[in-house]
LONU-321981 format. One record per residue (C-alpha): residue number from 0; x negated, y negated, z. Coordinates in pm, 1 decimal. Example, Ala and Ser with C-alpha at 12.3 -4.5 7.8 and 13.67 -1.06 7.14 Angstrom:
<nodes>
{num 0&px -1230.0&py 450.0&pz 780.0}
{num 1&px -1367.0&py 106.0&pz 714.0}
</nodes>
This chain:
<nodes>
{num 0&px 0.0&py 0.0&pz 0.0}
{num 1&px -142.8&py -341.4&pz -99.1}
{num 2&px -224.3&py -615.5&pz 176.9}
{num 3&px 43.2&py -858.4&pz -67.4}
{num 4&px 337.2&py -597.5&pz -6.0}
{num 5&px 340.7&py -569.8&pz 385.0}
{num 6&px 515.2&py -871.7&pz 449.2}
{num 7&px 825.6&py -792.7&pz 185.9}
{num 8&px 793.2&py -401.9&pz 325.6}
{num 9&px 775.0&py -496.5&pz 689.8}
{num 10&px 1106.6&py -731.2&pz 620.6}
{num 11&px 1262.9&py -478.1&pz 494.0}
{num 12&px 1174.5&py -188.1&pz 770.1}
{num 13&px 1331.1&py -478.3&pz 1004.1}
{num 14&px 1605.7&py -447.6&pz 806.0}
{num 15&px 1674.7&py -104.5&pz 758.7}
{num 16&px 1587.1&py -59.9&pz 1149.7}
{num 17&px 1921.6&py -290.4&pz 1220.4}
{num 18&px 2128.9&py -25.9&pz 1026.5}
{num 19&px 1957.7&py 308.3&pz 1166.6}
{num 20&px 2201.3&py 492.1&pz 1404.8}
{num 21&px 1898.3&py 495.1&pz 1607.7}
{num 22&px 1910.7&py 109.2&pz 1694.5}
{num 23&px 2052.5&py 9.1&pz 1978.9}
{num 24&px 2155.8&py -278.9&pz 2196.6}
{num 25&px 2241.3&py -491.8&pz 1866.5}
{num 26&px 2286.5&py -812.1&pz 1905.0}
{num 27&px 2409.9&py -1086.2&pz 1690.3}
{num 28&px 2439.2&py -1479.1&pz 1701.1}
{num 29&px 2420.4&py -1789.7&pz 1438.8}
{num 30&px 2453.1&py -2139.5&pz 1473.5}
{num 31&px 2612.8&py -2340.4&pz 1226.8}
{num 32&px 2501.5&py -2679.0&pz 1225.4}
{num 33&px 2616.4&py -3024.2&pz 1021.0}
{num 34&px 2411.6&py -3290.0&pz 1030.0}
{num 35&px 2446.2&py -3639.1&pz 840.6}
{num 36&px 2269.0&py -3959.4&pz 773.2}
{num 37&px 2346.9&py -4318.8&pz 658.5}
{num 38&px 2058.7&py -4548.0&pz 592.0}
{num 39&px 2049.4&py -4858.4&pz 754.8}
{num 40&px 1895.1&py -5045.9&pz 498.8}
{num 41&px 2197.2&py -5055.2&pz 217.3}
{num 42&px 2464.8&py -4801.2&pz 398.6}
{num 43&px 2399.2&py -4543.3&pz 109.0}
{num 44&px 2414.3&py -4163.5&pz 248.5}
{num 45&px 2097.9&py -3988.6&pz 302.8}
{num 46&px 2182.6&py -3660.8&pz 391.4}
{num 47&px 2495.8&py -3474.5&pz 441.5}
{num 48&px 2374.4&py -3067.9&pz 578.1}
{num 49&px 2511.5&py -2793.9&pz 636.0}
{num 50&px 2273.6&py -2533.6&pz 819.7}
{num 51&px 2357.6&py -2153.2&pz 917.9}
{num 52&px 2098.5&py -1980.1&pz 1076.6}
{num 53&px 2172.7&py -1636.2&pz 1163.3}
{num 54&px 2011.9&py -1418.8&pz 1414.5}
{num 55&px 1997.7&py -1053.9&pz 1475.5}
{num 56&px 1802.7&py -877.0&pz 1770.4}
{num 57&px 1781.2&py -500.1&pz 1802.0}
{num 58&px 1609.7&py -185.2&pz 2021.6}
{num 59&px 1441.5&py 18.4&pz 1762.8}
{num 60&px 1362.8&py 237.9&pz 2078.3}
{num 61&px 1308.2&py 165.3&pz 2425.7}
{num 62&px 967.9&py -18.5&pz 2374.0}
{num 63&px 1013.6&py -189.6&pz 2087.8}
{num 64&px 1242.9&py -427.3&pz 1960.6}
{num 65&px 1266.7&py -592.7&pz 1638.7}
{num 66&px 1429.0&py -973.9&pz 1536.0}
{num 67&px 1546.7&py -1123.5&pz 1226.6}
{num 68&px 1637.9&py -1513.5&pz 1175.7}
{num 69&px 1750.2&py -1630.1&pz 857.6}
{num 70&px 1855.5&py -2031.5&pz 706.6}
{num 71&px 2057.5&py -2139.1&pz 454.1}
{num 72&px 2086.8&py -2432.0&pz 405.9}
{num 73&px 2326.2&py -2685.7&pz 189.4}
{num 74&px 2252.6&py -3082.7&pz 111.2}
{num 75&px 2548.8&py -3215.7&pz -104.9}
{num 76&px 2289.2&py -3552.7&pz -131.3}
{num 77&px 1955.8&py -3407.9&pz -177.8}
{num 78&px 1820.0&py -3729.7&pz -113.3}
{num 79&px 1519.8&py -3585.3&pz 102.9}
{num 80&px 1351.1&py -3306.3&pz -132.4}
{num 81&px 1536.0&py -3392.3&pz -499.2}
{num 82&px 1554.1&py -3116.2&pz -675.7}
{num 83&px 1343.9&py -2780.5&pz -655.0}
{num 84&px 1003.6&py -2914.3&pz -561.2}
{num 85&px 742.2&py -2652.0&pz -621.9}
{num 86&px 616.0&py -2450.2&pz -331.3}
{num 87&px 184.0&py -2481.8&pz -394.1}
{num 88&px 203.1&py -2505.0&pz -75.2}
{num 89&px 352.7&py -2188.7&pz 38.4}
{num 90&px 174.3&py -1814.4&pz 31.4}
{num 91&px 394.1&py -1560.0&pz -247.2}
{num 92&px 544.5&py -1397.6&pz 106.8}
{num 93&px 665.1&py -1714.0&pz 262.6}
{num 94&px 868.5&py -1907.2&pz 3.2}
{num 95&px 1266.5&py -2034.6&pz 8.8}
{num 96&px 1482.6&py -1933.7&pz -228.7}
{num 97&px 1638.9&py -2235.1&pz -420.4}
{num 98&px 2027.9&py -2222.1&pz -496.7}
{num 99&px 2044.4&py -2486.6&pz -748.0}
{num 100&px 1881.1&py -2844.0&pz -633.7}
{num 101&px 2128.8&py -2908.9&pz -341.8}
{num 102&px 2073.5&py -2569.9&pz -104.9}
{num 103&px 1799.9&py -2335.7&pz -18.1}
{num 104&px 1763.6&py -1970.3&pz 176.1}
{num 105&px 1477.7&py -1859.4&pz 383.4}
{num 106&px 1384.6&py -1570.0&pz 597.8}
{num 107&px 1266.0&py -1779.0&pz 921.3}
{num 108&px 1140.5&py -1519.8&pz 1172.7}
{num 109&px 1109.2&py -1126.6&pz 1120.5}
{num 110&px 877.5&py -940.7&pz 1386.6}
{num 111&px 855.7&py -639.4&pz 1594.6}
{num 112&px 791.8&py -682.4&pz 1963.5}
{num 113&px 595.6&py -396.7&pz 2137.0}
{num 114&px 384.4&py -245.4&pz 2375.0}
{num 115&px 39.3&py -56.9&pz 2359.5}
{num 116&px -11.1&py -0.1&pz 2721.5}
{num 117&px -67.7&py -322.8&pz 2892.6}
{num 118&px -124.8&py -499.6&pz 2548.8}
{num 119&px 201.2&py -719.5&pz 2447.7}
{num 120&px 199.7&py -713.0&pz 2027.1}
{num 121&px 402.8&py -931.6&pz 1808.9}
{num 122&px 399.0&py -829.5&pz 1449.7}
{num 123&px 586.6&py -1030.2&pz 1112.5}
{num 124&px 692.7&py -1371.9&pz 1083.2}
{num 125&px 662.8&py -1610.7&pz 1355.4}
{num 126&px 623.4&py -1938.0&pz 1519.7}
{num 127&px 260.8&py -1940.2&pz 1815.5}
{num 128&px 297.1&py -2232.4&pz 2012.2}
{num 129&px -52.6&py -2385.4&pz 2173.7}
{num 130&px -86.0&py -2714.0&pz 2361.1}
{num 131&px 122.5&py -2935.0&pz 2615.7}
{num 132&px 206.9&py -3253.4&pz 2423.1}
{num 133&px 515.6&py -3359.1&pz 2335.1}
{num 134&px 616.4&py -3441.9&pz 1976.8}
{num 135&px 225.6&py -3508.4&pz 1940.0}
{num 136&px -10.1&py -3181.6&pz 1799.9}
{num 137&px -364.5&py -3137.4&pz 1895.9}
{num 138&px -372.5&py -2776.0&pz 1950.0}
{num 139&px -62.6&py -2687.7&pz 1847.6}
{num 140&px -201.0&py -2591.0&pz 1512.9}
{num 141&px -127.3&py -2248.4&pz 1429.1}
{num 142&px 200.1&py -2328.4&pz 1213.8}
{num 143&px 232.8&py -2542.9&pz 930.7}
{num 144&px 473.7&py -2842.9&pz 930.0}
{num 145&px 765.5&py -2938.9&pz 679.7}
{num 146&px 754.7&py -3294.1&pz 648.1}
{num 147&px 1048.1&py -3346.4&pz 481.1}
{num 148&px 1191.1&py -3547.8&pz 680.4}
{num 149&px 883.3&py -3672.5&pz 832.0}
{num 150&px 872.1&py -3558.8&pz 1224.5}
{num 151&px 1199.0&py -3668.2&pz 1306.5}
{num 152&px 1371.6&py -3333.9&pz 1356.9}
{num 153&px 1291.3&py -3075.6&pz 1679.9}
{num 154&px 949.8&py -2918.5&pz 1668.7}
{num 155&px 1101.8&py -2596.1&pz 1645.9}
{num 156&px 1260.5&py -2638.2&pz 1311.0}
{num 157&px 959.8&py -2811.1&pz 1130.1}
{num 158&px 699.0&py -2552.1&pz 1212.8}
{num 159&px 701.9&py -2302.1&pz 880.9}
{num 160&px 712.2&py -1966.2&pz 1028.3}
{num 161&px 383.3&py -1738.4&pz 953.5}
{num 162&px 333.6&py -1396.7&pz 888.7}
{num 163&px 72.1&py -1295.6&pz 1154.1}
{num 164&px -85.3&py -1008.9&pz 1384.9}
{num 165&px -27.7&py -1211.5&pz 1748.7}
{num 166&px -137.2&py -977.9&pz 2047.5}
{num 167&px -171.6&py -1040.5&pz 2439.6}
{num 168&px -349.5&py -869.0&pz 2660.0}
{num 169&px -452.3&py -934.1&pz 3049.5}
{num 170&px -820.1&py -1021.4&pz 3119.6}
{num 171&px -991.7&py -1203.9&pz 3414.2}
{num 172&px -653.5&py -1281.8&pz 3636.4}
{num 173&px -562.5&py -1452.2&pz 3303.3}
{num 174&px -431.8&py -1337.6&pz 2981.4}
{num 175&px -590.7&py -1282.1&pz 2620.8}
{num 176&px -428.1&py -1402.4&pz 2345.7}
{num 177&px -570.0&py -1320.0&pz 2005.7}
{num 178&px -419.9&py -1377.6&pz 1624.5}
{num 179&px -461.0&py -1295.5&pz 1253.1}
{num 180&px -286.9&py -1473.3&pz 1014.5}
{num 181&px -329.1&py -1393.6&pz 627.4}
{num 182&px -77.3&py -1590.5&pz 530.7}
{num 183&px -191.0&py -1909.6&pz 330.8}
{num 184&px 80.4&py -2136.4&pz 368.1}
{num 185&px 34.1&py -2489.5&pz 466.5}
{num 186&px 194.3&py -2802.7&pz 547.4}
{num 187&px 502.0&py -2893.4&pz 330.8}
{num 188&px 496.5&py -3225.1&pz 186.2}
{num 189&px 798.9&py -3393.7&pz 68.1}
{num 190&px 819.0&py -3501.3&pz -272.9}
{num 191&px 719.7&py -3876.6&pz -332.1}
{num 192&px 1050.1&py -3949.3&pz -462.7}
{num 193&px 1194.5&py -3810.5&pz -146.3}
{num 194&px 1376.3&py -4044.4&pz 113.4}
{num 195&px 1066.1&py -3978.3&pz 311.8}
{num 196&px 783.6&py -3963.1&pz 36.3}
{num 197&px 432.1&py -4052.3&pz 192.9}
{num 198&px 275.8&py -4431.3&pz 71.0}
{num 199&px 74.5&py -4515.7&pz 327.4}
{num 200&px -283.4&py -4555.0&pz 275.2}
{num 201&px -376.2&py -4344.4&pz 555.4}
{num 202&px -222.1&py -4025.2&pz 386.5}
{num 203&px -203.3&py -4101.5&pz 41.6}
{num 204&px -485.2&py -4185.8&pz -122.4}
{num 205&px -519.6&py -4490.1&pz -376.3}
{num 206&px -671.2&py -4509.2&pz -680.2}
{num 207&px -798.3&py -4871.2&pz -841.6}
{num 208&px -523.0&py -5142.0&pz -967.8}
{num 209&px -418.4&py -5021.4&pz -1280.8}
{num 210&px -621.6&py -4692.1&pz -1358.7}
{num 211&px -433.0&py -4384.1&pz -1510.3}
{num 212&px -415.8&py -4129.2&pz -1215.3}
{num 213&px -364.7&py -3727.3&pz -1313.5}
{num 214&px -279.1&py -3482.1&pz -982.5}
{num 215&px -402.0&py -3144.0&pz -1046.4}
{num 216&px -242.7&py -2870.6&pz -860.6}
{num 217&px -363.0&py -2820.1&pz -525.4}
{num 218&px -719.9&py -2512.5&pz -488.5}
{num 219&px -528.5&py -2303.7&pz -228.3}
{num 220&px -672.5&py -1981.1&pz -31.6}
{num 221&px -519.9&py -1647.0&pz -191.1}
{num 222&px -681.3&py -1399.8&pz -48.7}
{num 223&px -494.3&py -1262.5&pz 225.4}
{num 224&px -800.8&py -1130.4&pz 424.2}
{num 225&px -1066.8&py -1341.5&pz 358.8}
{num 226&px -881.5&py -1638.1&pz 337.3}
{num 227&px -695.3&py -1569.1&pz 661.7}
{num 228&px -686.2&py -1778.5&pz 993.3}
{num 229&px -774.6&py -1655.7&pz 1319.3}
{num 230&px -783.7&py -1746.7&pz 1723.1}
{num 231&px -804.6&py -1663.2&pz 2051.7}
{num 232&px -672.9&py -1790.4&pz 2358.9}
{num 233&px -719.4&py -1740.7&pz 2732.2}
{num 234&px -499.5&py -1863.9&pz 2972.5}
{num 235&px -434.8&py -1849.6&pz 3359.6}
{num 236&px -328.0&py -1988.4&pz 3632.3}
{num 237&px -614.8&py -2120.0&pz 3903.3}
{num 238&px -620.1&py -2356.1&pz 4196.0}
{num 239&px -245.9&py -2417.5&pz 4121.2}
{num 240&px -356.1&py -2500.5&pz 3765.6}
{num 241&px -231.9&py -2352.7&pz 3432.2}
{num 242&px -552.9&py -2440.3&pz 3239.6}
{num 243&px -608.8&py -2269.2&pz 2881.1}
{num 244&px -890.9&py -2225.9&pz 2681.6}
{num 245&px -860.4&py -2176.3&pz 2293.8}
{num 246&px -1034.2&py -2172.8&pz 1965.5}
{num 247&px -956.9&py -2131.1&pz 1609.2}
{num 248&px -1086.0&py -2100.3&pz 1272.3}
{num 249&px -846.3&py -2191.1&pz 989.4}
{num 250&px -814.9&py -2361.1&pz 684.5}
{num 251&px -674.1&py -2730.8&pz 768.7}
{num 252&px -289.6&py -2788.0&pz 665.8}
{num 253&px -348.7&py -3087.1&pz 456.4}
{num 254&px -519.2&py -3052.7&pz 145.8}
{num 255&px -834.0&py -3311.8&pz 105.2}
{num 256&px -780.9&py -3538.5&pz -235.0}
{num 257&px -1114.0&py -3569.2&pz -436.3}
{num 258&px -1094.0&py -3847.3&pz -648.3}
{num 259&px -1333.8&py -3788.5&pz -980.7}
{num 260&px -1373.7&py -4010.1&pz -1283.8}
{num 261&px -1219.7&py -3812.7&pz -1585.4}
{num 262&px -1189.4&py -3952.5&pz -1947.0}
{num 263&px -808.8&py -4073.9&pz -1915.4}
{num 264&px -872.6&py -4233.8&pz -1543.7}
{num 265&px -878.6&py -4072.8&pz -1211.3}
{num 266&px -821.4&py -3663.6&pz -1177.0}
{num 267&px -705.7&py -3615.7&pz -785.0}
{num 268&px -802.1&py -3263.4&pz -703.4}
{num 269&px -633.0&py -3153.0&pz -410.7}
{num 270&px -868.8&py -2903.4&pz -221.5}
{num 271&px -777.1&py -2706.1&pz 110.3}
{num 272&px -1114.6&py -2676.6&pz 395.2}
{num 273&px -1183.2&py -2471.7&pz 692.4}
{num 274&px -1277.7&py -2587.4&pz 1048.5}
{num 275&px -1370.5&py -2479.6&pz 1360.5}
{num 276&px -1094.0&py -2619.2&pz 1638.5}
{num 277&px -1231.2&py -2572.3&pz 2042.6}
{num 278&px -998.2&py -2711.2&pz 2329.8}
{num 279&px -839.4&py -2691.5&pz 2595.6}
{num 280&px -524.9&py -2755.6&pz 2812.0}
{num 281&px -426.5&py -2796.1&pz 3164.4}
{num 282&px -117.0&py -2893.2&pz 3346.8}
{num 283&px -13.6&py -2921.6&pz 3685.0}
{num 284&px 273.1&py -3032.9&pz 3928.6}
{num 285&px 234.9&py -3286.7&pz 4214.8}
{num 286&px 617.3&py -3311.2&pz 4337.0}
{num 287&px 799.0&py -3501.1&pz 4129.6}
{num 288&px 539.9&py -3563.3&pz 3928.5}
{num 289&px 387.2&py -3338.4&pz 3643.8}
{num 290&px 24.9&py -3421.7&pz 3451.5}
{num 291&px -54.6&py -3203.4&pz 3186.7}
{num 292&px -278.2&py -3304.1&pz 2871.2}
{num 293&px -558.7&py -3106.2&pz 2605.0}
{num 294&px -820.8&py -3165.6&pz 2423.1}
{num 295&px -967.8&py -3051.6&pz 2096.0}
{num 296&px -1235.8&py -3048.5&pz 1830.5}
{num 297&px -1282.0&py -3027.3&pz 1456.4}
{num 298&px -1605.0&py -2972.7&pz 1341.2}
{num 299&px -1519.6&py -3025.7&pz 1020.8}
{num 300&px -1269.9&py -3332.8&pz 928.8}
{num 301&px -1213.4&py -3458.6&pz 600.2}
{num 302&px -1035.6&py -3870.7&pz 570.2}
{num 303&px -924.7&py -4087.5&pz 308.4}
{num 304&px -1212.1&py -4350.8&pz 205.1}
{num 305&px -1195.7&py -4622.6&pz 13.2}
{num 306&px -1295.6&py -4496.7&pz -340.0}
{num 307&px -1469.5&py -4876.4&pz -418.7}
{num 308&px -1697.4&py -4787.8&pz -151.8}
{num 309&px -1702.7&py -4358.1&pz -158.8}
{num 310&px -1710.3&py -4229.7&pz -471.7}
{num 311&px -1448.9&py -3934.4&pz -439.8}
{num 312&px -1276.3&py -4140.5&pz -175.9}
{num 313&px -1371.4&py -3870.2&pz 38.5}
{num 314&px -1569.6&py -3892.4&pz 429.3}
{num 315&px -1641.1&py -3614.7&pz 624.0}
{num 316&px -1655.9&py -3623.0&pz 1007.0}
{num 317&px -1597.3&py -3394.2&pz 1311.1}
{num 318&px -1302.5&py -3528.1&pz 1490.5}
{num 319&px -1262.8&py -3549.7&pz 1918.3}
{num 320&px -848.4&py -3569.5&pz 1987.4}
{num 321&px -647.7&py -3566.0&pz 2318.9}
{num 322&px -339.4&py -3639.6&pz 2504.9}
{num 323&px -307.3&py -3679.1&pz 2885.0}
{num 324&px 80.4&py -3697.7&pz 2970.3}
{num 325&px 281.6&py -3769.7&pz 3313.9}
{num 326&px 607.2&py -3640.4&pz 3388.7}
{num 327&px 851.2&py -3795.2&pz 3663.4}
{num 328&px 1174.0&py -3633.6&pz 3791.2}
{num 329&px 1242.2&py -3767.7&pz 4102.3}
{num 330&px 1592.7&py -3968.6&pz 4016.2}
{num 331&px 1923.5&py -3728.6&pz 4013.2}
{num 332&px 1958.3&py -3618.6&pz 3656.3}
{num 333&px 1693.4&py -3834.2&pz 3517.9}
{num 334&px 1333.7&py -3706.1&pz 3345.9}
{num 335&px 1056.8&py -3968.1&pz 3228.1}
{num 336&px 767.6&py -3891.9&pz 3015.2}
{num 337&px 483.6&py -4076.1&pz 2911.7}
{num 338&px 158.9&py -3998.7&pz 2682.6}
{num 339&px -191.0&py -4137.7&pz 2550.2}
{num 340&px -260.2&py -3978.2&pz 2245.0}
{num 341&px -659.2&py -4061.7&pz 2111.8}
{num 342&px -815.1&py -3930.7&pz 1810.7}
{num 343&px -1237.8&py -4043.0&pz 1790.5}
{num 344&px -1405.9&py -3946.9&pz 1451.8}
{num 345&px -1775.7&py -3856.9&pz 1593.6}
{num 346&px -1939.9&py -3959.9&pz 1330.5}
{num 347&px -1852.5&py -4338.0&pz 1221.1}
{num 348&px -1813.4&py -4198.3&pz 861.4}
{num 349&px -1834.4&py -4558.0&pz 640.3}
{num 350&px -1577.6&py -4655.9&pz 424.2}
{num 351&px -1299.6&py -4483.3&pz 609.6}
{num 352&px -953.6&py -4607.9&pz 606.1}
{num 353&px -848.7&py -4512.1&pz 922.6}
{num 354&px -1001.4&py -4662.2&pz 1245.2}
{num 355&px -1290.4&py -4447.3&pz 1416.3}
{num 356&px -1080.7&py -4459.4&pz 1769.6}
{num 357&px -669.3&py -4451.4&pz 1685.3}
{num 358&px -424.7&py -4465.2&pz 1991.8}
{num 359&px -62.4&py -4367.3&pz 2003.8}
{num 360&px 112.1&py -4427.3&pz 2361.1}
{num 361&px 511.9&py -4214.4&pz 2348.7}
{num 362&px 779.6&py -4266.1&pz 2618.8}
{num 363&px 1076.2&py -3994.3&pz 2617.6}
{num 364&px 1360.1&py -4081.1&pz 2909.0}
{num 365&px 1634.0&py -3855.5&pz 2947.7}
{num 366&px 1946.1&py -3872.5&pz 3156.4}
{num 367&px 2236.2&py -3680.8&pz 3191.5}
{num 368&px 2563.0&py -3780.5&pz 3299.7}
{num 369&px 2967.4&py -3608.0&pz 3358.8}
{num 370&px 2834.5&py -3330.5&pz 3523.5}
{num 371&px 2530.4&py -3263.0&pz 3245.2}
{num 372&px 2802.6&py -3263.5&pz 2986.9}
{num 373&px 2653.7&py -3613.9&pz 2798.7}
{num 374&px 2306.0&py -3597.6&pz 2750.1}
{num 375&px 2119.3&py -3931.5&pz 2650.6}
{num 376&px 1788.5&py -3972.9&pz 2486.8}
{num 377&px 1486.3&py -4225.6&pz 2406.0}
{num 378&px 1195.6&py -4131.1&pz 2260.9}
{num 379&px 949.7&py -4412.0&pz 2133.4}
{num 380&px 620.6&py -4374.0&pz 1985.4}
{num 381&px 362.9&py -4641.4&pz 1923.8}
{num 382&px 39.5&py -4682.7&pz 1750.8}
{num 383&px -157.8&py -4934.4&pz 1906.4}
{num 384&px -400.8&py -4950.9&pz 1586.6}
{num 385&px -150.6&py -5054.5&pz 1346.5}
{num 386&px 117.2&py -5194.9&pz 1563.4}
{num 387&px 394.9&py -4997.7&pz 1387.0}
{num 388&px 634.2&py -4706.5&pz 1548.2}
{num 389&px 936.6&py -4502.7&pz 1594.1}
{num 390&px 1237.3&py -4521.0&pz 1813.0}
{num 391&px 1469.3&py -4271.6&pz 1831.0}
{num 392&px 1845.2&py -4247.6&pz 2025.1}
{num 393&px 2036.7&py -3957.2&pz 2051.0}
{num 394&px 2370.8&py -3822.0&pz 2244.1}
{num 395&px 2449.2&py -3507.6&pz 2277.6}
{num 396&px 2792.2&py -3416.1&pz 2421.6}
{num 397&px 2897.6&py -3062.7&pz 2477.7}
{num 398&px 3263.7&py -3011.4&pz 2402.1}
{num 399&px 3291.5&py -2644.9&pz 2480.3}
{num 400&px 2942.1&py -2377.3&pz 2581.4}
{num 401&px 2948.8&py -2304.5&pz 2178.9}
{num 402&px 3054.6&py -2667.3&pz 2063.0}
{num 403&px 2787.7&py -2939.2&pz 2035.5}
{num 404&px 2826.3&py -3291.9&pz 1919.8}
{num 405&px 2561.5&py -3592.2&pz 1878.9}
{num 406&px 2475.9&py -3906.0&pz 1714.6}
{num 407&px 2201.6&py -4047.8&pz 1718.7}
{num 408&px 1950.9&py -4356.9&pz 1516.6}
{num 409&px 1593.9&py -4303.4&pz 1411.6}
{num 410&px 1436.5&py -4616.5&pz 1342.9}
{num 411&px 1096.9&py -4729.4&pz 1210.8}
{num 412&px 893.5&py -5049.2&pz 1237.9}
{num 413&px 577.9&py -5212.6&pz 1167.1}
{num 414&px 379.4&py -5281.9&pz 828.4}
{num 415&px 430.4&py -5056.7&pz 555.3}
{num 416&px 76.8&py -4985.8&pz 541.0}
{num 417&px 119.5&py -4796.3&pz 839.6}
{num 418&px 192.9&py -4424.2&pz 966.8}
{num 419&px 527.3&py -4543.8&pz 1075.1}
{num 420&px 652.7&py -4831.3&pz 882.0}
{num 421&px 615.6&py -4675.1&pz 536.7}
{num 422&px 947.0&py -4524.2&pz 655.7}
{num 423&px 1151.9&py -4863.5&pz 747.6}
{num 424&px 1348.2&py -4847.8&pz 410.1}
{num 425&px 1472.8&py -4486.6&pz 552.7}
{num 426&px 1569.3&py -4607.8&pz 894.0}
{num 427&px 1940.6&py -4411.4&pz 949.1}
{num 428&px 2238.6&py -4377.2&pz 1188.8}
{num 429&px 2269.7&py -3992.2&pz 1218.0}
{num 430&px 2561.2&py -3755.1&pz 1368.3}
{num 431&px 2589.4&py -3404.4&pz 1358.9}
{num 432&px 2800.5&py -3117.1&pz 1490.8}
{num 433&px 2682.4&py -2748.2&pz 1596.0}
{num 434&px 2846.9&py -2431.6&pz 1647.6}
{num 435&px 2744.3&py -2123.6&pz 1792.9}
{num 436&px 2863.1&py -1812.9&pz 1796.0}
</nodes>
């Protein structure tokens, strides 16, 4: 059996394991969730989603147990990916089925949970969380984002599933954690005609005033083995500490854009590099109060320069990033949350357009009200280099244990130049509705 088949085949074992007479304790639950958006800017709609995301857990035998989760999802607007964008950026096991320009399917999570003595194994399609920030990644690298609607939507949902060997096993009053991933798939970029298309110099990068510019299709990994990620990650509990220590070898998530001369005017050639990442995490609670934080290092970084001053508008430098984060619930129903986020480039590369030292400072506040039926939300976000940001409301009222309704405003500020307010043309009033049964 070739390494390309075991994905589809282990899919389909999962599959055929639900329907054995030998399965037991099957369970089944979905959520079907409707979510729409109205710009700010000119009232026109920006999305109107429907989203059904099934679920199906089941005892294959008394030490292992096997889960499928499946979306499909339906935009009657298709404002935010236009059409059927092609998926470079996705390994042949990991890519959505398109139905027509306006919906989508995807197998989300397949894996078989199990145990080889004391060793915990995960096997198929999964999410590996790593860090302790909130809404900000330094660790948290293992999964792939979809950007298609920039980071406004939970965590949970933009991290692209990855086939992947994930394993635990106790070690030193801790516990091992080690993974294989052979699954090239990367970060998820929305289209640039997309109500959330990147333009700002710091992602995008910009070629002189009136030169022709050709994009090749992106040099991506495809060999499943040698190509494939891999980390490890020990973490315990000392001293009343839950400290971590972690490392990882993978291929970044964001192709780097060589810029090169060519006879009609600049070729871009997208280009996908590996790195080293080292860190670390820790987190303890003091009463009411929580401080948690981690740090991490590339040794191998790759930023946009400016291409009058690098000639590939390429620079290369290791990069230092970490968040330290304090958490306060001493008021009745209330939770505060505040971060400083810092990424250092080690090397003062020249011509870089990004600063050498960036800060971002977030504050989330949460408070729930009529007996924890309405919940209320904040979170704001601010880089200090470029004085842009993001503030986001929500309300979530609970009709019913299975009935869920919210509305909500994401809104952007700042230059457009910046991280942030590229996106003030998309600010949006949002509400939504989710059942689950």
């Amino acid at each position: 059996m070739g390494v390309s088949n075991i994905p589809n085949r282990l899919a389909g074992l999962l599959f055929l394991g639900c329907l054995s007479p030998t399965a037991t304790a099957l369970t089944f639950q979905a959520i079907a969730d409707f979510d729409a958006a109205v710009e700010t800017t000119d009232g026109d709609l920006q999305k109107a989603e429907l989203v059904l995301t099934p679920r199906m857990d089941f005892d294959l035998s008394e030490s292992v147990r096997a889960t499928l989760i499946a979306r499909g999802r339906f935009d009657a607007v298709d404002e935010l990916s236009p059409g059927q964008p092609a998926q470079y950026h996705r390994g042949q096991w990991n890519r959505r089925t398109y139905l027509g320009d306006n919906g989508d399917l995807e197998l989300r999570e397949a894996y078989i949970d199990g145990f080889a003595g004391d060793v915990f194994v995960r096997l198929g399609k999964q999410q590996v969380v790593w860090g302790q920030a909130d809404g900000l990644r330094v660790l948290d690298v293992l999964n792939p984002i979809d950007y298609r609607e920039f980071i406004l939507s939970d965590l949970d949902e933009r991290r692209i599933p990855l086939w992947m060997l994930n394993a635990e096993a106790p070690l030193w009053e801790g516990t091992l954690q080690l993974v294989a991933i052979p699954d090239q798939t990367y970060d998820e970029l929305p289209p640039f005609n997309g109500a959330f298309g990147f333009s700002s110099r710091l992602l995008v990068p910009k070629a002189p005033a009136g030169v022709p510019v050709t994009m090749r299709d992106p040099d991506q990994p495809d060999r499943p083995l040698q190509d494939a990620d891999a980390g490890v990650r020990w973490q315990a509990f000392l001293g009343g500490w839950d400290v971590s220590l972690n490392y990882l070898y993978h291929y970044h998530d964001q192709a780097v854009y060589y810029l090169n001369e060519g006879t009609g005017g600049i070729v871009v050639s997208p280009i996908y590099k590996r790195t080293h990442l080292t860190g670390a995490t820790f987190s303890n609670a003091f009463g009411d109060f929580a401080l948690r934080g981690e740090i991490g290092y590339s040794s191998d970084g790759y930023w946009i320069a400016d291409p009058r001053s690098v000639t590939d508008g390429v620079v290369e430098s290791p990069e230092l990033a970490y968040v330290v984060g304090l958490d306060y619930s001493g008021i009745s129903n209330t939770f505060f949350s505040v971060q400083a986020f810092q990424s250092y480039l080690t090397d003062h590369p020249t011509g870089v357009i990004r600063d050498t030292l960036e800060t971002q400072l977030t504050l989330r506040i949460r408070h729930l009200v009529w007996n924890q039926a309405l919940a209320l939300e904040a979170f704001f976000i601010q880089s200090v280099n470029d004085a842009d940001g993001l503030l986001q409301l929500e309300a979530n009222y609970q009709f019913k244990s299975d009935l869920v309704g919210r509305i909500g405003a994401d809104l952007f500020f700042g230059d457009k130049s910046g991280l942030f307010g590229q996106f003030k043309e998309a600010n949006r009033i949002t509400v939504g509705l989710a059942y689950s049964f």
